[in-house]
C-alpha positions as CSV (number, residue, x, y, z in Angstrom):
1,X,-153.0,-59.0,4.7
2,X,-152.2,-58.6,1.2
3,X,-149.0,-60.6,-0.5
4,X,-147.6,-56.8,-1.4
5,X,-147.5,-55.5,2.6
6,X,-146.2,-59.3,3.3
7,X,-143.6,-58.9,1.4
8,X,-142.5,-55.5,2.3
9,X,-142.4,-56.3,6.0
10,X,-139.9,-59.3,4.9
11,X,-137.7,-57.2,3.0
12,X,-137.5,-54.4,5.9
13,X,-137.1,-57.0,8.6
14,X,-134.3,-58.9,6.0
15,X,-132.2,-55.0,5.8
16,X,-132.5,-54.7,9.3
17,X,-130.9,-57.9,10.2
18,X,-126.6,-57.7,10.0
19,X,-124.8,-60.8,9.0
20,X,-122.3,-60.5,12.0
21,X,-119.3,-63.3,11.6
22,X,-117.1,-61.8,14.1
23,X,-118.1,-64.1,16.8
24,X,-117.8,-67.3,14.6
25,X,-114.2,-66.2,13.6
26,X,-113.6,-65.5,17.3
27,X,-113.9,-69.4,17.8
28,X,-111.9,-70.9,15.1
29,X,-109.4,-68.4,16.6
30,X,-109.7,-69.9,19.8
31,X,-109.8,-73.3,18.5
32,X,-106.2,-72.8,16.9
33,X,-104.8,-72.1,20.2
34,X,-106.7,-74.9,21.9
35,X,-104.8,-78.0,21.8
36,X,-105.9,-81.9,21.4
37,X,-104.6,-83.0,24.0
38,X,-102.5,-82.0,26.9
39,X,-100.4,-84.5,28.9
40,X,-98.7,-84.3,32.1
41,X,-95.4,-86.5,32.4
42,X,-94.7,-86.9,28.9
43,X,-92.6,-89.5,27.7
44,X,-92.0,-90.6,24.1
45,X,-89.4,-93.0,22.3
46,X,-88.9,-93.4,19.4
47,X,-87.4,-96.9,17.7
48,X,-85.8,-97.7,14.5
49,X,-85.1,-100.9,13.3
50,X,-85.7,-102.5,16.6
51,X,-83.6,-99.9,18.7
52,X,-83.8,-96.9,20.3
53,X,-82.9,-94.0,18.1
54,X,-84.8,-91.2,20.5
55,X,-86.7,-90.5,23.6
56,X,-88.1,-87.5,25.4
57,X,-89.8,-86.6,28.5
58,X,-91.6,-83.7,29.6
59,X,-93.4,-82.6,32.6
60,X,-96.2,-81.2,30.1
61,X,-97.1,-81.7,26.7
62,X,-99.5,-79.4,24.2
63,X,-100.5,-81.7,21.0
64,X,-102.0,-79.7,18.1
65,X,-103.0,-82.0,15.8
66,X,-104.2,-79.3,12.7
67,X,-100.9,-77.4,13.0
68,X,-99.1,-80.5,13.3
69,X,-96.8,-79.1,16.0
70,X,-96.1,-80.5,19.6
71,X,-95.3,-77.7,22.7
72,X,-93.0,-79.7,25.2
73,X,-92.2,-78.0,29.0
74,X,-89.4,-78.9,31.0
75,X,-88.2,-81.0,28.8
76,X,-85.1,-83.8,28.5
77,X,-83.8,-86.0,25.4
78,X,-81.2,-88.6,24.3
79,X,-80.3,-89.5,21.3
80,X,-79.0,-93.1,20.6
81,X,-76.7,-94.6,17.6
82,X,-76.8,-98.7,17.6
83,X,-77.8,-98.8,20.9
84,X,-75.8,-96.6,22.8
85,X,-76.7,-92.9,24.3
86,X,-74.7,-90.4,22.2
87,X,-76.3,-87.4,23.0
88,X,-78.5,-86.2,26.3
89,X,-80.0,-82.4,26.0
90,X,-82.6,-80.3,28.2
91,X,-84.6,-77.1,27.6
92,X,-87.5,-75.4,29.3
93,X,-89.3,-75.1,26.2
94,X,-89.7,-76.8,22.9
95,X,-92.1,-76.0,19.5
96,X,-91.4,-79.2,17.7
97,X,-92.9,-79.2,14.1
98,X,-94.2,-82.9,13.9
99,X,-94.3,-83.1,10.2
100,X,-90.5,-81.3,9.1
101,X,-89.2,-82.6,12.3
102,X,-87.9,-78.9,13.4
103,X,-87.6,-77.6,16.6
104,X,-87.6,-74.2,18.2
105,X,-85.5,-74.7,22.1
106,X,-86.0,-72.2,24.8
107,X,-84.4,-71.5,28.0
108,X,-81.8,-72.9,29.8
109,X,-80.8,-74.9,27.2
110,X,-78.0,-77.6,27.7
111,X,-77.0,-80.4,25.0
112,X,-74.1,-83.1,25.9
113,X,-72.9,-84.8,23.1
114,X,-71.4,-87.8,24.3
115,X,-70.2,-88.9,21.2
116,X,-67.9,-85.3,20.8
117,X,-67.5,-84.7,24.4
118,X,-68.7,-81.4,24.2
119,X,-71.6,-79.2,25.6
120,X,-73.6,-76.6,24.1
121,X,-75.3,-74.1,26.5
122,X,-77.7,-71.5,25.2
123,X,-81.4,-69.6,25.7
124,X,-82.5,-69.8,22.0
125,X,-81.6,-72.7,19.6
126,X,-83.4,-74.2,16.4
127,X,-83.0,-77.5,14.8
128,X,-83.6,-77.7,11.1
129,X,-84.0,-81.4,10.3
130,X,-83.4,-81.5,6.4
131,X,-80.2,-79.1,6.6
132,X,-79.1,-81.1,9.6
133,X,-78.5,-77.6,11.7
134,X,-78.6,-76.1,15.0
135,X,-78.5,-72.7,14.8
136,X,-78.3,-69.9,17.6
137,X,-80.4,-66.3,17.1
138,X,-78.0,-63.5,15.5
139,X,-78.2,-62.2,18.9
140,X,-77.9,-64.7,21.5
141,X,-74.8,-65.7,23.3
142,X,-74.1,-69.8,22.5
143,X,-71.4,-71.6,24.5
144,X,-69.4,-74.5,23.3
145,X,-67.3,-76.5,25.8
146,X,-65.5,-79.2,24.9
147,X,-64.5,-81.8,27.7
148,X,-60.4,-81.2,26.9
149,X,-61.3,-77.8,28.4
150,X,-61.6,-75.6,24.8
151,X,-64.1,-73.0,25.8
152,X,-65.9,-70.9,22.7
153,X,-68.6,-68.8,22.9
154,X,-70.7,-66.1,20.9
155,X,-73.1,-65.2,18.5
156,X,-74.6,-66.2,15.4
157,X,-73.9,-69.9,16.2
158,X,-74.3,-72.4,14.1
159,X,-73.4,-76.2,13.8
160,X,-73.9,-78.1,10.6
161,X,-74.0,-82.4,11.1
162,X,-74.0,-82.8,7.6
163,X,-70.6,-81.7,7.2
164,X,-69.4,-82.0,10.4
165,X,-68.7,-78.0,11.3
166,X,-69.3,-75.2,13.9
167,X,-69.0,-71.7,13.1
168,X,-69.8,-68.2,15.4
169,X,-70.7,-64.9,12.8
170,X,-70.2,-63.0,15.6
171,X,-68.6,-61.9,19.1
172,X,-65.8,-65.1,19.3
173,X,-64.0,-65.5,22.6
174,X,-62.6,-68.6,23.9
175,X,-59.3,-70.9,25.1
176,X,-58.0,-73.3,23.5
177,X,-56.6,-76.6,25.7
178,X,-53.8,-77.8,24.3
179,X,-53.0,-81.8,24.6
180,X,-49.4,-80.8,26.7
């Protein structure tokens, strides 16, 4: 066989072959979604200066190391200031960004703040750790009860810890308990 027919059958068998790198995107598709590790009856706490600032439990955890994000299910917290509970919340759902510290909170939401005796009760909320916020979507309902008996709820909630205020853009009802 001659180096010229050789060569010609290489270069039609090289055209005829397709490059197909559908099926290797597929998998790092798949491998995004996959976690690194999945836990049941999670519990985490966290400690500063030799006390307790946080814990958490959850009946399942999803841990996704490359997106640096945690999924939490059925989940309950409690915050701590020098040693003492100040806060206790719960929520069926939470996408907690490890590295900003955010957290997206879904369904049946409830947060006690022990500290301001008041509840917050919502489906949607989202924790923004550098603004020190907890907002509510511009559509869905937040209620804020205080332990006095002040009842507000509505939309477009948002409460900044920074500077220590709460505010509704939108759909305000509520009672106000007077002291008397």
């Amino acid at each position: 066989m001659s180096n010229k027919v050789f060569i010609g059958i290489i270069v039609i068998l090289l055209s005829s072959c397709s490059l197909d790198y559908e099926g290797a995107n597929l998998a790092e598709s798949l491998e995004d979604d996959i976690p690194n590790s999945e836990l049941d009856n999670f519990k985490q706490t966290v400690i500063e200066q030799g006390q307790i600032r946080f814990s958490i439990e959850a009946q399942k955890a999803k841990i996704f190391t490359e997106k640096t994000k945690s999924l939490l299910y059925e989940a309950q917290f409690n915050e701590f200031e020098d040693g003492q509970q100040i806060t206790h919340g719960q929520s069926d759902y939470i996408m907690y960004d490890d590295q900003k510290r955010d957290a997206n909170l879904k369904g049946n939401i409830i947060i006690d703040s022990l500290k301001e005796a008041t509840a917050i009760k919502a489906d949607e909320l989202n924790w923004n750790e550098e603004k020190q916020t907890l907002a509510g979507t511009s559509e869905g309902l937040v209620r804020v009860e205080q332990q006095e008996g002040s009842l507000m709820y509505g939309t477009g909630f948002e409460v900044n810890l920074k500077y220590n205020f709460i505010r509704f853009n939108h759909f305000i009802k509520g009672q106000y308990a007077s002291e008397n």
